[in-house]
VEXMARZA-648431 format. One line per field, with one value per residue (C-alpha): z, x, y. Coordinates in steps of 0.2 Angstrom, whole numbers. Layout:
# VEXMARZA-648431
zz Z,...
xx X,...
yy Y,...
This chain:
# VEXMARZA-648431
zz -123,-141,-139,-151,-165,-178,-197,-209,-223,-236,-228,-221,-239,-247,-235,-238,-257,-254,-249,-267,-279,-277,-295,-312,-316,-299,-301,-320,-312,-301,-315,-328,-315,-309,-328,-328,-313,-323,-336,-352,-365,-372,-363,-370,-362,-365,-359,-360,-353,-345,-336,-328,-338,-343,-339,-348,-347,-357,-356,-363,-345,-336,-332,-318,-314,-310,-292,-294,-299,-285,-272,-281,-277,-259,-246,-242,-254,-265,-279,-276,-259,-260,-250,-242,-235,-229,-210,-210,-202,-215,-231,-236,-239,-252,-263,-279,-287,-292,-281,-272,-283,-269,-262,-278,-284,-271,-267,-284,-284,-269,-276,-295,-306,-310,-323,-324,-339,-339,-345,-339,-352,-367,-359,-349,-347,-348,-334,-331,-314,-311,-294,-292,-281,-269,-273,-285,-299,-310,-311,-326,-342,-354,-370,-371,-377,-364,-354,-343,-346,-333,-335,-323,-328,-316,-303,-289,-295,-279,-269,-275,-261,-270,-287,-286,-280,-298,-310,-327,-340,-346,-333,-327,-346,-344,-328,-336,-350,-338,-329,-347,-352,-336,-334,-351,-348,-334,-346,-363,-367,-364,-380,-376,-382,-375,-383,-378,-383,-398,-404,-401,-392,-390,-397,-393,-398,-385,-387,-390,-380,-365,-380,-391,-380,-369,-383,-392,-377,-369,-383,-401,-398,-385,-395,-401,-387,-371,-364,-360,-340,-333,-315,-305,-286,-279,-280,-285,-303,-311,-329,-341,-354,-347,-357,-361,-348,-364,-369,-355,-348,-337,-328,-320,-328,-341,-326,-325,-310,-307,-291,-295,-311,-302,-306,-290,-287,-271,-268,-263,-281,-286,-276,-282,-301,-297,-287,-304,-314,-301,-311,-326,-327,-323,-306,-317,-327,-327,-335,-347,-341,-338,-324,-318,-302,-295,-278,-267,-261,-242,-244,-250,-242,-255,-241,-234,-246,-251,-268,-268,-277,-264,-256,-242,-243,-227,-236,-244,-243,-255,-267,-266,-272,-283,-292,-294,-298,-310,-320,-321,-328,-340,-345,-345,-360,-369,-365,-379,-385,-385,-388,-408,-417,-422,-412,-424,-418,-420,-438,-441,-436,-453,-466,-484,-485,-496,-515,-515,-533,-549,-542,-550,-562,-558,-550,-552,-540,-536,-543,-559,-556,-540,-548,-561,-551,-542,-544,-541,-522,-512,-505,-505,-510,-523,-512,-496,-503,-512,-499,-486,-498,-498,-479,-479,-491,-485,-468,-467,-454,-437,-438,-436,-448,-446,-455,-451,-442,-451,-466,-465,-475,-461,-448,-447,-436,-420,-420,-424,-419,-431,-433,-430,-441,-431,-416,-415,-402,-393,-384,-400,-408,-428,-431,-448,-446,-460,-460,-454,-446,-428,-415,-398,-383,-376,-358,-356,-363,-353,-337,-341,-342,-329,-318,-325,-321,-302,-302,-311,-300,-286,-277,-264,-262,-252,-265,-276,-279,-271,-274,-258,-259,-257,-245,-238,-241,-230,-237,-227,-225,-211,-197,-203,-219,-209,-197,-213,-223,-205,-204,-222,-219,-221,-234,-243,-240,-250,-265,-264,-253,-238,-227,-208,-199,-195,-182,-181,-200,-211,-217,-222,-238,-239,-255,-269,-281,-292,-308,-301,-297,-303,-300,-292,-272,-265,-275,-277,-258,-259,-270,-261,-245,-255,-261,-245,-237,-249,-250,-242,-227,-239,-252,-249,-245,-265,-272,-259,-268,-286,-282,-272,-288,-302,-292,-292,-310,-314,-308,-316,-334,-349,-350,-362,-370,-372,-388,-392,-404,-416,-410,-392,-400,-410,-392,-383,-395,-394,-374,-378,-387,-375,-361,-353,-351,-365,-374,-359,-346,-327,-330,-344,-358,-373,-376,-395,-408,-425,-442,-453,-473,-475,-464,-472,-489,-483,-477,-496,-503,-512,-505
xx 96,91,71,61,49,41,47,40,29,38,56,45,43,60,68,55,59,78,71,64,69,90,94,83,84,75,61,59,56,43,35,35,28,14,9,14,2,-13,-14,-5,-1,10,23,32,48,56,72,83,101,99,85,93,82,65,59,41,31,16,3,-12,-17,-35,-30,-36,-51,-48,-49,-40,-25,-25,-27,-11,-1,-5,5,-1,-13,-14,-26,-12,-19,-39,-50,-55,-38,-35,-31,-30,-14,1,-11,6,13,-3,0,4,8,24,22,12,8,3,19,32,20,24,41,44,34,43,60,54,41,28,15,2,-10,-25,-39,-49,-58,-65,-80,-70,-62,-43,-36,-20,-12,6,18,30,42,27,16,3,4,-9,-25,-38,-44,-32,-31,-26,-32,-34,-22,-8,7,17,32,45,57,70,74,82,83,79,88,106,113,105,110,126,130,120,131,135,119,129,130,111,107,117,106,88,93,95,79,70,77,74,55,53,61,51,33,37,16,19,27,38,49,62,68,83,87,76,84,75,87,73,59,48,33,20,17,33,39,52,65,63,62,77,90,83,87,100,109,106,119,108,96,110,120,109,96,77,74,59,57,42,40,25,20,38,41,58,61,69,85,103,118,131,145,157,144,149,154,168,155,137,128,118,112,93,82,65,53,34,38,49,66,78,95,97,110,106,99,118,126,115,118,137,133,126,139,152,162,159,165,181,179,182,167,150,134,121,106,88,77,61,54,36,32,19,17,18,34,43,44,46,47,64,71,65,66,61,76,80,69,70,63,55,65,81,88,74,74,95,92,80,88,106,96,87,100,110,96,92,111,111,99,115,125,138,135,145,149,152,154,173,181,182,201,206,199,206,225,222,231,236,255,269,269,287,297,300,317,333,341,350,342,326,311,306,289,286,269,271,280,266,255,262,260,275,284,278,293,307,323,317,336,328,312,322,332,317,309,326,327,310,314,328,323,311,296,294,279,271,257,245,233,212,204,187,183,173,158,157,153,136,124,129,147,148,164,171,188,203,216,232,238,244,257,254,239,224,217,212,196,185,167,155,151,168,185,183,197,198,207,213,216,202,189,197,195,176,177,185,172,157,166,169,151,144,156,144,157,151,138,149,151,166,178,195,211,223,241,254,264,252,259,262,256,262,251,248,238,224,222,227,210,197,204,200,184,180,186,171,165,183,181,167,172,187,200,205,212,218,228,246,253,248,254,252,239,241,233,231,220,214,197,201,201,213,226,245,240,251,243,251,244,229,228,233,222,206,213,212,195,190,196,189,173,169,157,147,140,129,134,130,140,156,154,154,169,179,176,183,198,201,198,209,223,218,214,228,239,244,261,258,258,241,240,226,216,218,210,197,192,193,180,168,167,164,148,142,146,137,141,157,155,164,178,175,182,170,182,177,184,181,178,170,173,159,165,156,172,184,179,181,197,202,192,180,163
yy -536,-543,-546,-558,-552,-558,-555,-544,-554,-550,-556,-572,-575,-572,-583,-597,-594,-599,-615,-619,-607,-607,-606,-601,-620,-622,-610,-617,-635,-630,-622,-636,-649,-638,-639,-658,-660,-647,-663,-653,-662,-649,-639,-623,-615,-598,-593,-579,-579,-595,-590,-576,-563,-574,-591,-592,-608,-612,-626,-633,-641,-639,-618,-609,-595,-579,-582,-598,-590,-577,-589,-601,-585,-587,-597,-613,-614,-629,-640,-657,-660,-670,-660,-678,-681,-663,-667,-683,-694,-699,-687,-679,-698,-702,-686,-692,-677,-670,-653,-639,-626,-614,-616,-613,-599,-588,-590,-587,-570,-565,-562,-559,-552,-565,-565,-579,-578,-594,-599,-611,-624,-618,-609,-598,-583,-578,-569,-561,-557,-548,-548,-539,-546,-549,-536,-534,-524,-528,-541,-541,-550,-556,-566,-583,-601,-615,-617,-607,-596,-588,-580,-575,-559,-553,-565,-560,-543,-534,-546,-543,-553,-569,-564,-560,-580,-583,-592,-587,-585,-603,-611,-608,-614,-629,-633,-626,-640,-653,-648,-650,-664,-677,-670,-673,-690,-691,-690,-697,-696,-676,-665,-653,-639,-628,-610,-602,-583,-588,-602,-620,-631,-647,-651,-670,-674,-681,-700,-706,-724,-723,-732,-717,-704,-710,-710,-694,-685,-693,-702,-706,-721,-725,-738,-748,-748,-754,-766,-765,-768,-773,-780,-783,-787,-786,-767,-762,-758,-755,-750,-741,-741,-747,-743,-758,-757,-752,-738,-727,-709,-701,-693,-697,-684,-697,-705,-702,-709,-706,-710,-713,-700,-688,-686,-686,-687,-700,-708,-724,-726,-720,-731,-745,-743,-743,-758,-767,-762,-765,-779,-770,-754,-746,-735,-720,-722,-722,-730,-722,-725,-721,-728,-726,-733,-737,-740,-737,-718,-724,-734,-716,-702,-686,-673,-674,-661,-645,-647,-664,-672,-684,-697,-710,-727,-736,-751,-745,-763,-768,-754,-757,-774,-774,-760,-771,-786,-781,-770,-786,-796,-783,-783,-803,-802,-791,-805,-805,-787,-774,-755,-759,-739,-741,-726,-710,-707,-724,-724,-707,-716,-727,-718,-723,-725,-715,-725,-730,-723,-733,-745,-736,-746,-762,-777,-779,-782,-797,-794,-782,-783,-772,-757,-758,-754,-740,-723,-710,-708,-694,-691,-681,-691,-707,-714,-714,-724,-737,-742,-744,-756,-764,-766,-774,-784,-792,-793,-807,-801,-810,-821,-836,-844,-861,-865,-863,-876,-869,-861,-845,-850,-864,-850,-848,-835,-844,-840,-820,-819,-831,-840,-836,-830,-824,-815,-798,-791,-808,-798,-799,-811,-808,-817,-818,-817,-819,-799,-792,-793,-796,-790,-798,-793,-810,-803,-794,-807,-821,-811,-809,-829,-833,-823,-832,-849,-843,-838,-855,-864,-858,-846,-836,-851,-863,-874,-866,-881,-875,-879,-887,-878,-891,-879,-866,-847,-835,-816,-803,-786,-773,-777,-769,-775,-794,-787,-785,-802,-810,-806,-810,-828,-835,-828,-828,-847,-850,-843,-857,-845,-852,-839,-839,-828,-829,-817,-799,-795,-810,-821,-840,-846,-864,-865,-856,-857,-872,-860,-850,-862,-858,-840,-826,-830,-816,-801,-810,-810,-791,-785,-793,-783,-768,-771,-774,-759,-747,-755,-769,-761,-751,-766,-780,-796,-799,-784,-789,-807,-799,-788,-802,-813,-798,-798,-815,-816,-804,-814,-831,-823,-826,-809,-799,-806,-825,-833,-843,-859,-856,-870,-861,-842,-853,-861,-844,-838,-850,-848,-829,-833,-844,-834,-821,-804,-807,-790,-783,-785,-782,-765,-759,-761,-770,-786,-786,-776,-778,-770,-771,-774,-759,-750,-759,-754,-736,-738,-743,-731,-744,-734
């Protein structure tokens, strides 16, 4: 029969190291928050092989005493805890610090060697204590300014069991950057510099403002491509840089959230910024942002993960909407904006075209001047050339020209998107602004249009002005699908969609929001069934609106493929700069483009 003992100490502490030290980039958090929370203003790191072989961090915080260091490597020792709210009910909740030093410490030196070199203030005297994967090796005077080093060597290298689940040297530098990177996010008014197998990989000075910081170490596009956010309610405080919807990525990894300072990665938060940029973004991509969120410390609880990189709110529907609301304000501001860096393949596509040859003898071109001008054919057979240019010549191109119904020089500041000048592929809208050629996807910007005139109709507020169908139509779904649009009605209904079941697999439509009368009722019945199903139960009663309303406008929006009067484009361009949110369509995409005359002169080789 299997008695019960106790652990050896040693084992106790391995196993409570795989709690908070599952990786180098783990361990290399704890350390760099511990110097956070010592007050440093600078903070070194050292790494070799991703961590694997050093992680060395030094700081110019308050140090530690000889016998402060020894009791740090203890278990349950700490300096993050006040004395006066030792014991007390809910003290854990109050700390407002970013760790336990006496709890890191250990576990670290349980399954590496540890050295930790301080000094305490100016006065004092450096000291120097090693462990060796739990025992001590060393412990004596040592040289070294103000401040703390310890360096870690070896992790896991008596625990092969653990290292050999270790990733490669690239893959744990990948995730000691990211560590880096978001605490220094975290602390903008701290420097900091990171060294990997001798090469200096990031380097920011302390002092710096959340703007700056953000797009040095996230993205240099950053600062021309995103919105300030700054929301107050009550003791809740949000802010921090949002990216445009059309500056985005294809994964979430330039998402950075922050708790009271401390980076996590909780997935309410997520959830929330993809609610915000829910008609904004395609569902395959994903903002570039960085936000940083203050509450109380006794309306978050930190505890519920070893790591500490998840949280729980005692008011997530709060935090939820304070978090979509204030993203969308903040992107409100943006309005018009929009992702404006021509793409570097698209610009790379513009290429100068083969100089057709001399014209043989025989008739003559229409205009001498041309040939003047021209240099030599690049091409093989001076034939081949000649009868291109005949073919163009003789076939008269399919177009359509009117004339202007404004001269440029009548555009001022207010109208940056300028007039209009032609329509290409029936699907863009050529435009002259004062300081560039201006491209405008006609779908895509209508459908951002027809979205703000559902929402400043007031649907989803019960007064969305609906349209009456003369016949009412009958859509035919399964039964499920029939189940959620049923119990959706009544919200469905204030938007201007008049829904009511008929029989187990079909609903009756019997209007539709005014804007979108004439539009296709059955897919536009389809596709809200869709929405629904996939995530209708997980949103607020907001979000459900918002994405309700991107499908409807999706449907009511001009398409690709019809022709457009000029007086139509000229009036489709003045509702973008009045409109909110008109940089972008409700799938992230931009809806218009700009090349500077700077650009353009590029393309013609004039700069």
């Amino acid at each position: 029969m299997r008695t019960i003992r106790r652990l050896p100490e040693n084992l106790v502490n391995r196993i409570a190291a795989g709690e908070v030290v599952e990786r180098p980039a783990s361990a290399l958090k704890e350390l760099i928050e511990n110097a956070i929370d010592a007050g440093a203003s600078q903070i070194a790191v050292r790494l070799a092989e991703g961590g694997l072989g050093l992680i060395e961090v030094t700081d110019d915080g308050c140090g530690m005493r000889a016998d402060e260091i020894a009791l740090a490597l203890e278990r349950h020792a700490t300096s993050k805890l006040p004395e006066s709210l030792v014991g007390q009910d809910g003290a854990i909740e109050m700390v407002a610090t970013l760790g336990f030093r006496g709890e890191a410490l250990p576990s670290i030196a349980s399954v590496a060697r540890v050295t930790i070199e301080s000094r305490a203030g100016a006065q004092g005297e450096a000291w120097a204590r090693v462990v060796d994967h739990g025992i001590v090796v060393s412990d004596g005077p040592a040289a070294l300014p103000p401040g703390t080093r310890v360096r870690v060597e070896d992790l896991f290298g008596k625990v092969p069991a653990r290292r050999k689940f270790l990733r490669s040297a690239r893959a744990e530098w990948a995730a000691s950057l990211d560590v880096v990177r978001r605490l220094a996010l975290a602390r903008p008014d701290i420097g900091f510099a990171l060294e990997h197998d001798g090469r200096r990989a990031l380097q920011v000075q302390p002092g710096d403002t959340l703007a700056a910081r953000t797009a040095q170490l996230v993205a240099r596009e950053l600062h021309d491509n995103a919105v300030a956010v700054d929301l107050v309610r009550g003791p809740f405080h949000l802010m921090g840089v949002a990216g445009l919807p059309t500056y985005n990525r294809g994964v979430a990894d330039h998402q950075y959230l922050f708790v009271n300072g401390r980076p996590v990665k909780d997935k309410l938060l997520i959830g929330a910024v993809r609610g915000a940029y829910a008609d904004m973004l395609a569902r395959d991509r994903h903002a570039v942002l960085a936000l940083f969120l203050e509450v109380p410390p006794e309306e978050v609880d930190v505890n519920v993960h070893p790591a500490k990189t998840e949280v729980r709110f005692r008011d997530p529907a709060l935090v939820r909407g304070m978090i979509v609301s204030g993203l969308r304000q903040a992107l409100m501001t943006g309005d018009r904006r929009s992702a404006q860096a021509p793409d570097a393949a698209a610009m790379q596509a513009w290429q100068a075209e083969p100089i057709a040859p001399l014209p043989p003898p025989g008739p003559a071109p229409q205009s001498n001047l041309f040939w003047q001008s021209r240099e030599p054919a690049r091409v093989s057979e001076a034939g081949q050339a000649w009868r291109g240019y005949e073919a163009a010549v003789m076939a008269p191109p399919a177009a359509r020209a009117e004339p202007a119904m404004e001269a440029v020089g009548s555009i001022g500041p207010d109208h940056p998107l300028g007039v209009a000048r032609g329509q290409i592929a029936a699907t863009y809208i050529v435009a002259e602004a004062q300081d560039g050629l201006v491209l405008v996807d006609q779908h895509a910007a209508h459908e951002r249009l027809v979205l703000e005139r559902l929402r400043a109709a007031g649907a989803g507020e019960g007064t969305a002005p609906a349209q009456a169908l003369l016949l009412p139509e009958v859509v035919e779904l399964d039964e499920p699908s029939c189940d959620r649009l049923e119990e959706a009605a009544a919200e469905l209904a204030a938007y201007g969609l008049s829904l009511e079941r008929f029989g187990p697999a079909a609903m009756l439509v019997r209007s539709v929001p005014a804007v979108l009368k004439g539009g296709d009722v059955q897919a536009l019945v389809r596709d809200v069934a869709d929405d629904l199903a996939k995530n209708g139960a997980a949103l607020l009663l907001g979000e459900k609106r918002d994405l309700v309303l991107a499908t409807m406008a999706c449907h009511g929006s001009v398409r690709a493929g019809r022709v457009l009067s000029v007086a139509e484009m000229n009036a489709l361009l003045r509702e973008m700069e009045v409109t909110p949110r008109s940089g972008q369509c409700n799938h992230g995409r931009p809806t218009w483009i700009k090349l500077a005359h700077g650009d353009i002169e590029k393309l013609f080789g004039r700069k």
